[in-house]
C-alpha positions in Angstrom: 159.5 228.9 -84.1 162.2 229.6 -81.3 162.3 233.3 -82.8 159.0 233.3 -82.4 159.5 232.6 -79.1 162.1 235.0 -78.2 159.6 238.0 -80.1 157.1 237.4 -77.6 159.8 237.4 -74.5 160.4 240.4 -76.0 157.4 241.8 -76.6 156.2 240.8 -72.6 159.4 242.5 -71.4 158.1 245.5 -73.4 154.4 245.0 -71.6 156.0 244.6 -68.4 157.9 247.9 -68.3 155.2 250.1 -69.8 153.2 248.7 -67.0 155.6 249.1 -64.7 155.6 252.7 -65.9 152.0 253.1 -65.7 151.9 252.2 -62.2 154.4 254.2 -61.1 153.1 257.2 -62.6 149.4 256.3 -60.9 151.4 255.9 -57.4 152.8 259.2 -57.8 150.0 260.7 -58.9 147.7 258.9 -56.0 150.5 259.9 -53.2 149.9 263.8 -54.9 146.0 263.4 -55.0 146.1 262.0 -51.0 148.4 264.7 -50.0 145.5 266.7 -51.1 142.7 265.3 -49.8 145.2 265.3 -46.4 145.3 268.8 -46.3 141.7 269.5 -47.2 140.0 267.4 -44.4 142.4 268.9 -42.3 140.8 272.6 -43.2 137.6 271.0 -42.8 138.2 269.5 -39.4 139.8 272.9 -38.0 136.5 274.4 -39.0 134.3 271.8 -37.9 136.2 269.9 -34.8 135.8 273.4 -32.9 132.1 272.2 -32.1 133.3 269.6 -29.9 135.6 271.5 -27.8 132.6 274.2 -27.9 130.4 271.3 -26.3 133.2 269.5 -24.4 134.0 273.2 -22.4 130.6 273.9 -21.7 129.4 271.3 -20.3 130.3 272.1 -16.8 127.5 275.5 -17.6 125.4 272.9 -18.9 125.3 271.0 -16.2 125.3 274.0 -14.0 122.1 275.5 -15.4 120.3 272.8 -16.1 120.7 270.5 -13.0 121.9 273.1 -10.3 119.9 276.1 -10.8 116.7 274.5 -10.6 118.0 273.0 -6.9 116.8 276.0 -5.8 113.1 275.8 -5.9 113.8 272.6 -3.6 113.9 275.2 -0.9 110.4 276.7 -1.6 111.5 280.2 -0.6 112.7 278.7 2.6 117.0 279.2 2.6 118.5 281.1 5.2 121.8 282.5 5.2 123.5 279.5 6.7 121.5 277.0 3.9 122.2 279.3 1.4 125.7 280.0 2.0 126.1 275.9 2.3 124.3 275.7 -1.7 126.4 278.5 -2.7 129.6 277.4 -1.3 129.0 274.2 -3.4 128.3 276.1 -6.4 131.7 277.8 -6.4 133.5 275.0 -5.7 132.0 273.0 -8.7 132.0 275.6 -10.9 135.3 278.0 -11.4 133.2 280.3 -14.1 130.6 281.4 -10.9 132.7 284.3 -9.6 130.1 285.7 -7.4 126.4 285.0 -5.8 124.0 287.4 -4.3 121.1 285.9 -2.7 118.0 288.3 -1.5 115.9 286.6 1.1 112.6 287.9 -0.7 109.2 288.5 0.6 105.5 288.3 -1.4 102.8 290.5 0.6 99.9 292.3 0.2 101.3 295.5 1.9 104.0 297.8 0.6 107.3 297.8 0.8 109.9 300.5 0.7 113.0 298.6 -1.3 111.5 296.5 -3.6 108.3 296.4 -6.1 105.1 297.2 -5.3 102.3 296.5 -8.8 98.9 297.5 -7.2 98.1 295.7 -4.4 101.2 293.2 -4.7 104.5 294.1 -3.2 107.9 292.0 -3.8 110.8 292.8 -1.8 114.2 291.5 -0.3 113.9 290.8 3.6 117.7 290.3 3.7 120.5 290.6 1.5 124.1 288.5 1.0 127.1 288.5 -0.9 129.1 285.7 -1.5 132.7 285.5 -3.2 134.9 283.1 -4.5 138.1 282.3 -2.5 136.6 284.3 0.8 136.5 282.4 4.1 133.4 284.1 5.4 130.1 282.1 5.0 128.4 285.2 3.7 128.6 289.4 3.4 125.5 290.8 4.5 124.6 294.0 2.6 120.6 294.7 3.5 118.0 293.5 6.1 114.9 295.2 7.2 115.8 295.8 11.0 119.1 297.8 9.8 118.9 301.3 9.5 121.2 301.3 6.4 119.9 301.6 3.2 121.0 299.1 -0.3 120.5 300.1 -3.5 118.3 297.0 -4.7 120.2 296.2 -8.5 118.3 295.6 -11.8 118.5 291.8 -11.6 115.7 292.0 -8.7 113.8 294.4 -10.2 113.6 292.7 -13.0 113.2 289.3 -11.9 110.7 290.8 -9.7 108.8 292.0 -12.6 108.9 289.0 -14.9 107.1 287.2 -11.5 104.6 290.1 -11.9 103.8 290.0 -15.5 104.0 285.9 -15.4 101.3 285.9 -12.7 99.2 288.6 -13.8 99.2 286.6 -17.5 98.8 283.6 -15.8 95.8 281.3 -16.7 94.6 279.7 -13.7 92.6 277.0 -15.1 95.5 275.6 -17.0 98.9 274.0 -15.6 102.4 275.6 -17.0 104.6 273.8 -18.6 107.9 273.8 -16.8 109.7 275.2 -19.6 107.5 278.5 -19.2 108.4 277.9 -15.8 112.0 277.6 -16.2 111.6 280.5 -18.5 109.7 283.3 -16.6 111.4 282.6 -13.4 115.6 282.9 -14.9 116.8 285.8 -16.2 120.0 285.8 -18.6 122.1 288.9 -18.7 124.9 288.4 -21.6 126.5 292.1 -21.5 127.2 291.3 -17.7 127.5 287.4 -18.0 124.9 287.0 -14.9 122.1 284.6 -14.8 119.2 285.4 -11.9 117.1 283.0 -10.5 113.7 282.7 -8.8 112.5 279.9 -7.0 109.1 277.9 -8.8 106.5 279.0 -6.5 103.9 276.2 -6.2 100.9 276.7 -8.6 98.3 277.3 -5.6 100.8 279.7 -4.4 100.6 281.3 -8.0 97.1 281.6 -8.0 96.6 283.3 -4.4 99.7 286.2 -6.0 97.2 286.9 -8.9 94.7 287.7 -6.2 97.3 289.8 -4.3 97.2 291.8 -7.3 93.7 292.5 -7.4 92.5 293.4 -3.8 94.1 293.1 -0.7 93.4 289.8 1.6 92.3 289.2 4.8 94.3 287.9 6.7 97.7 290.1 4.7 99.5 286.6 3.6 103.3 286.7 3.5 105.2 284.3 1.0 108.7 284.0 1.1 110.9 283.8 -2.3 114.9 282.9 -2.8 116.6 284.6 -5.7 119.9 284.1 -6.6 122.1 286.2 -8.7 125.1 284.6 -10.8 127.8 286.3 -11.3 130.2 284.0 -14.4 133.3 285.0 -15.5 134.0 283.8 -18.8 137.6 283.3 -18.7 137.4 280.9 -15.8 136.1 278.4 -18.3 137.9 275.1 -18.1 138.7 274.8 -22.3 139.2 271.4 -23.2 141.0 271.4 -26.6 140.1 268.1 -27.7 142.0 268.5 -31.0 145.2 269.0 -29.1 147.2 268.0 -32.6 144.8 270.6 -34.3 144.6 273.3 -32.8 147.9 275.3 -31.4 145.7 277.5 -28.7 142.1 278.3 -28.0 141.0 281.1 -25.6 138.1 283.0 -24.2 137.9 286.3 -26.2 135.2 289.3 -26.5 132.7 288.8 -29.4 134.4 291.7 -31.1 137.8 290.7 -31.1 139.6 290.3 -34.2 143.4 290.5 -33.7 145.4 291.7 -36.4 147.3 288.4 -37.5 149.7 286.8 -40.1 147.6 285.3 -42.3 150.4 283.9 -44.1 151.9 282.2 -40.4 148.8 281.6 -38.9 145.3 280.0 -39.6 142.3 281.4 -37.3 138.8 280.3 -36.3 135.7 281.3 -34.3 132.9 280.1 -32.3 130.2 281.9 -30.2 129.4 280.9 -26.9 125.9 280.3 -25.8 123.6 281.9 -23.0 125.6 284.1 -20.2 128.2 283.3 -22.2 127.3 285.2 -25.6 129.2 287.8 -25.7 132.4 286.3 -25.5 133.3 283.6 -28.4 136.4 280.9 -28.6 138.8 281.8 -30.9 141.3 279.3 -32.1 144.6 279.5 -33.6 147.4 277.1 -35.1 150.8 277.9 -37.1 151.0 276.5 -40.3 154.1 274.9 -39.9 151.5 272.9 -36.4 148.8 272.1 -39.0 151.3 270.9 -41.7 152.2 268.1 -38.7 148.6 267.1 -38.7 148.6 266.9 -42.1 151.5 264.6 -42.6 150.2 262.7 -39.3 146.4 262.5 -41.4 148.5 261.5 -44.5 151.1 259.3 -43.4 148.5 256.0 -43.3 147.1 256.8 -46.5 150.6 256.8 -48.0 151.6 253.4 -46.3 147.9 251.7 -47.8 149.4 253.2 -51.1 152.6 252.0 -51.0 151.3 248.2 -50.1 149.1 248.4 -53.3 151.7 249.9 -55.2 154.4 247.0 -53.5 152.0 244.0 -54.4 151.2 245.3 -58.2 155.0 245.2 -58.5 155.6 241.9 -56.9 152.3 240.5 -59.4 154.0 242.0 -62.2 157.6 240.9 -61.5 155.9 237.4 -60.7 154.2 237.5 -64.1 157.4 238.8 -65.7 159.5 235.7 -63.7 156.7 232.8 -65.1 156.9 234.4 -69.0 160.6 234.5 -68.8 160.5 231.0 -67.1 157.8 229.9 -69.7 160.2 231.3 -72.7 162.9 229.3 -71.3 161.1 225.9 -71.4 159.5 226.5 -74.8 163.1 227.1 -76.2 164.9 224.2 -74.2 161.7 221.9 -75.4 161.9 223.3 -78.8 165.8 222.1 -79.1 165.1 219.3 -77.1 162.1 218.0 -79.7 164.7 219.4 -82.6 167.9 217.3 -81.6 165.5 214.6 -80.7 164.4 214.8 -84.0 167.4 214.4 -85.3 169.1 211.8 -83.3 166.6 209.5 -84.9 166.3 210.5 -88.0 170.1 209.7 -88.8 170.0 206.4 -87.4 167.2 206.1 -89.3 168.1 207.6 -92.5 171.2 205.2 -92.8 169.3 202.1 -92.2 167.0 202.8 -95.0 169.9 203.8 -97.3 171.7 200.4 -96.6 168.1 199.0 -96.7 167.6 200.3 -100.0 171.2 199.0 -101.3 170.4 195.6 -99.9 167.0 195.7 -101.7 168.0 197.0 -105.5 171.1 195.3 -105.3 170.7 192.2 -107.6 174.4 190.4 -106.5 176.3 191.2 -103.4 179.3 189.9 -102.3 179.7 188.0 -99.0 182.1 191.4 -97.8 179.3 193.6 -99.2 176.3 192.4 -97.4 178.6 191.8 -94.3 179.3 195.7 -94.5 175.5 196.5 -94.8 174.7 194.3 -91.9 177.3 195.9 -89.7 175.4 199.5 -90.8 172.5 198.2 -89.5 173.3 196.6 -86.2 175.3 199.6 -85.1 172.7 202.2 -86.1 169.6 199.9 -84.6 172.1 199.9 -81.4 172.2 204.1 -81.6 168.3 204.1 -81.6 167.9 201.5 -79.0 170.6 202.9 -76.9 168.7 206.2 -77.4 164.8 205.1 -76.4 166.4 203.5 -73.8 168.0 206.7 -72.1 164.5 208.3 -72.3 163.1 205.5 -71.1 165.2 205.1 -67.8 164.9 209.5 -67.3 161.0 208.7 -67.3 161.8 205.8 -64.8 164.1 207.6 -62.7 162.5 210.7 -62.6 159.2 208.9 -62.0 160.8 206.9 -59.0 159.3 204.0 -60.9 162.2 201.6 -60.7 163.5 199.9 -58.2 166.9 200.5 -56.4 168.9 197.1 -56.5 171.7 196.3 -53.5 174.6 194.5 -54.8 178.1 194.4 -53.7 180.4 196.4 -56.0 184.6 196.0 -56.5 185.1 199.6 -57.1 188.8 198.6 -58.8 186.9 196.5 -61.4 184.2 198.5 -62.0 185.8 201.6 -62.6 188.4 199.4 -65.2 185.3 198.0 -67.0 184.0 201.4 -67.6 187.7 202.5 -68.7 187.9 199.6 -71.1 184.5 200.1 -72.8 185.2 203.9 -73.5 189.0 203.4 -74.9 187.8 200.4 -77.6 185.2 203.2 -78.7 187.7 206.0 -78.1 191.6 205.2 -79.3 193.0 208.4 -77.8 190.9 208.9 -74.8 193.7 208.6 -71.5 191.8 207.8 -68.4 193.5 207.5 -65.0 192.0 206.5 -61.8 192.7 205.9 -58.2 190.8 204.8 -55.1 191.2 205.4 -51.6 190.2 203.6 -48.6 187.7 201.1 -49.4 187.3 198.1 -52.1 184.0 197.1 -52.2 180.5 198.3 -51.2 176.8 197.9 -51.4 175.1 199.5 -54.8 172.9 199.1 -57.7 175.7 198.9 -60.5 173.3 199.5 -63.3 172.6 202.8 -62.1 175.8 203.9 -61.3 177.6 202.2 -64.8 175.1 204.9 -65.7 176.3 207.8 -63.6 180.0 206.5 -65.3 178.9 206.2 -68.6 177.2 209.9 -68.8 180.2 211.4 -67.0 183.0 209.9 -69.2 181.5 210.4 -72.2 180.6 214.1 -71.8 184.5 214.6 -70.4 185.3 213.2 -74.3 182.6 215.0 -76.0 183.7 218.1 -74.8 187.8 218.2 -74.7 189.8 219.5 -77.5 191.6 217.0 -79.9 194.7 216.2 -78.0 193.6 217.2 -74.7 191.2 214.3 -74.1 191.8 213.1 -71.0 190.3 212.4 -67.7 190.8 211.4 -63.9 188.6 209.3 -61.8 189.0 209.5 -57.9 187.3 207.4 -55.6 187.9 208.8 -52.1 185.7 207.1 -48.8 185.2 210.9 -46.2 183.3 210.7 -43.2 181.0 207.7 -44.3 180.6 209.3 -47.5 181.6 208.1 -51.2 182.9 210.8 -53.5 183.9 210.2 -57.4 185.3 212.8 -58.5 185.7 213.3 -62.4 188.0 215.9 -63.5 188.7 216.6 -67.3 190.9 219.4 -69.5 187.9 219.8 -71.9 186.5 223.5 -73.0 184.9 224.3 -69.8 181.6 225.7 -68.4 180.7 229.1 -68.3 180.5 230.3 -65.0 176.9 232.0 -65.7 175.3 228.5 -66.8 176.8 226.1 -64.1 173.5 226.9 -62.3 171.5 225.6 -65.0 173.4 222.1 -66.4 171.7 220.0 -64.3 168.1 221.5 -66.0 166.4 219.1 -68.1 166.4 220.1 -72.2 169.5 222.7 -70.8 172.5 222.8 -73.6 175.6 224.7 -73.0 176.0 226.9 -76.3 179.4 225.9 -77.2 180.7 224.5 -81.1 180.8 220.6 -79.9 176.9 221.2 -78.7 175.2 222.5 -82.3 173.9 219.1 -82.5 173.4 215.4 -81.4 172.2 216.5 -77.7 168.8 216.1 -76.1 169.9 218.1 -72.8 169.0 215.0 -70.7 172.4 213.7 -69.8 173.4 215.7 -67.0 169.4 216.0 -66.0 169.8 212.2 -65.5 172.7 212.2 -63.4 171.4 214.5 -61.3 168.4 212.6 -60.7 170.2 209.2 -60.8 172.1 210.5 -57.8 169.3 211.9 -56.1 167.2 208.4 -56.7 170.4 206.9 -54.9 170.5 208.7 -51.9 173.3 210.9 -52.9 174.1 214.0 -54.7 176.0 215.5 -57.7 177.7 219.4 -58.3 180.3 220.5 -60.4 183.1 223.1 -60.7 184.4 224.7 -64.0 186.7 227.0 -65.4 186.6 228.5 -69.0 189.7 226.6 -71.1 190.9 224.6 -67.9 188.8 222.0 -67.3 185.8 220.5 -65.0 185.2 218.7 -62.0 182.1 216.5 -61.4 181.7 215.6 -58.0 179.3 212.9 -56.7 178.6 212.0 -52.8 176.8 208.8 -52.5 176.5 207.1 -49.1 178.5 204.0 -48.3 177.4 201.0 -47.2 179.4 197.5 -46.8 
């Protein structure tokens, strides 16, 4: 049955390592697999995170078209240079990208006009003309007015703008309101090749409907409506980037849309965006190292190794926990198993002679006086083994179970230890005990408990000395308020590798005097005897020399 016992230790210890195999290789294989995935969200993110810098950078040109442009039709065609110069001035400030504004001072008549547009009846020219550049300290440049003598050259964006207004109006359905997206639309033009937006003030729609009569026929009085149109020149490259994947991407800049650099693939990684609007001939075109991505990717991976490494650290600690409570659960089958064993036999011969000389006693027809006085000595002294035997179980229980009670009496330590002397010598003829005491006489103690201590103590230093070497010495030393016995022997010793255990209940030391006749209680019981007491009990050994048994109890007059 023990074998059986030590076969399945063995065959857990087997279960254990494969399984700690098994994990290992899935921890491996997960730290490979994360790696992976590390490095493939990182591709993904350098092709997909370049939307948000995309939206993060333009949202100064968001803002700026949306919200600023339509500022102008505030105005309803009424900004003079000094106004104008004031919006504009604004503009550049706010926005680096606007390099340049021209703004014409336009007029809407019903007579023509000599720089300008003039669609049937309907003329559309500038009144005045003025330039305005970033970083100059003049207000304005003026380029063109009507009472100058010198002649402009009026650009494309006016004629065009101007002719947008012409075909919106002459389209225009005067029964029905415009949305002010068509609005919006028809009166901006967006230029990509140059990167130049043009806007038109909104007229109001009653203003609308009188220029689709201007068209027609001439009116009476000539009306005179005045427009503002504003030119934008944007410089792409003055775009504030904001790389908001700093860790991501090495550098992003403002290139043409047909730029493609010839690069080292094998150094570098690339990506592309266009951008929108004025903006759409130029694209953002981002580039990181390899050796700056793998950082990201070890960055990306490092948590996910850590998460991995727990799980991988608590399946080892479960299985070295469940490894630890078999071994521990192998342990106390095989100490209970030897304990139930040597129990076993501990009563059973006792037992065994009493019914033998029960048996003689029974058949035998005449005994003499010497015979039956023999049998009856047989008797007494193996009833006195299994009494003395129940009873040592019996007081463990109690001890263990704190179920007794601690009695206070006052103990001669000279007599006590010469009693226990005494009784050990008439049972052993060539057991030499010596003993001394030091500095005290007397003191306060349950002397059952510690004859018991005595008894345990003395008899294991006979048990386990060689023939001839059976001897032992009993100190009694008062330290510091403390009593200390110390019992030191020239028996066979205690391996240094069990000394831990000896105090263990159902623990044996393997040794030839300790096949048989031992329950492993008796050094269990002095252990908790002492304990129960208030005190404590350790021991010293050395293989072939001898041991020393040391108990502390506390000392009371």
């Amino acid at each position: 049955m023990a074998e059986k016992g030590k076969n399945g230790y063995r065959n857990s210890l087997r279960l254990g390592i494969i399984f700690f195999v098994l994990i290992s290789i899935a921890f491996i294989v997960s730290l490979f697999l994360a790696l992976k995935y590390s490095k493939k969200s990182i591709e993904n993110d350098f092709a997909s995170e370049k939307i948000n810098v995309l939206e993060e950078s333009l949202k100064p040109y968001n803002d700026f078209f949306q919200n600023k442009l339509p500022e102008i039709s505030y105005y309803n065609g009424f900004l003079d240079s000094a106004t104008a110069a004031k919006f504009v001035g604004g503009v550049l400030k706010k926005y680096p990208f606007v390099s340049k504004v021209v703004f014409y001072d336009t007029e809407v008549k019903n007579t023509p006009v000599k720089d300008g547009m003039n669609v049937e009846k309907l003329s559309i020219g500038p009144k005045s003309i003025y330039q305005f550049y970033k970083n100059v300290k003049a207000d304005s440049i003026k380029l063109f007015s009507l009472d100058n003598t010198r002649r402009f050259k009026i650009g494309d964006d006016f004629n065009l703008m101007a002719y947008k207004l012409v075909t919106f109006v002459d389209q225009l359905d005067t029964s029905l309101v415009p949305s002010q997206e068509d609005l919006f639309t028809n009166f901006s033009l967006i230029s990509p090749n140059d990167a130049r937006i043009t806007y038109l003030n909104i007229p109001r729609l009653e203003d609308l409907k009188v220029y689709k009569k201007m068209i027609r026929k001439k009116l009476n009085p000539s009306p005179i409506y005045q427009q503002d149109m504003m030119v934008f020149q944007l410089d792409p490259y003055l775009l504030n980037i904001i790389n908001t994947r700093k860790k991501l991407y090495e550098t992003v800049k403002v290139v043409p849309i047909t730029y493609d650099p010839i690069s080292n693939l094998e150094t570098n990684i690339n990506t592309e965006i266009a951008l929108p609007g004025a903006f759409s001939n130029f694209k953002l075109y981002f580039t990181s190292s390899k050796s700056h991505i793998k950082n990201d990717v070890l960055i990306y991976f490092l948590p996910i190794a850590i998460v991995l490494l727990l799980i991988y650290g608590v399946l080892l600690l479960v299985a070295f926990l469940i490894y630890r409570n078999l071994h521990i659960n192998s342990k106390i089958f095989e100490l209970q198993y030897d304990f139930v064993n040597n129990l076993t036999h501990e009563f059973k011969t006792p037992v065994s002679v009493i019914k033998i000389a029960g048996n003689n006693i029974k058949s035998g027809s005449s005994l003499t006086p010497s015979e039956l006085s023999h049998y009856g000595k047989i008797l007494d002294e193996e009833a006195d083994k299994l009494n003395g035997l129940i009873n040592k179980l019996l007081a463990f229980t109690q001890v263990e179970n704190r179920s007794i009670r601690l009695n206070k009496d006052e103990v001669n330590i000279q007599d006590f230890i010469e009693d226990t002397i005494e009784a050990h010598q008439l049972k052993h003829a060539d057991f030499e005990i010596e003993y001394e005491v030091v500095g005290f006489k007397t003191f306060i103690t349950d002397p059952v408990l510690l004859g018991s201590l005595f008894d345990n103590l003395v008899e294991n230093a006979y048990k386990y000395s060689k023939p001839g070497q059976k001897k032992l010495h009993i100190s009694a030393v008062l330290e510091k308020g403390l009593l200390i016995f110390y019992f030191r022997d020239r028996g066979i010793g205690i391996p240094r590798s069990e000394l831990q255990n000896v105090f263990k209940k159902f623990f044996r030391v393997h040794n030839e005097y300790n096949q048989t006749g031992s329950v492993g209680l008796g050094l269990a019981f002095c252990k908790e005897l002492a304990n129960f007491m208030q005190g404590d009990i350790t021991v010293e050994s050395k293989l072939g020399v001898g041991t020393e048994f040391k108990i502390m109890l506390p000392y009371t007059r």
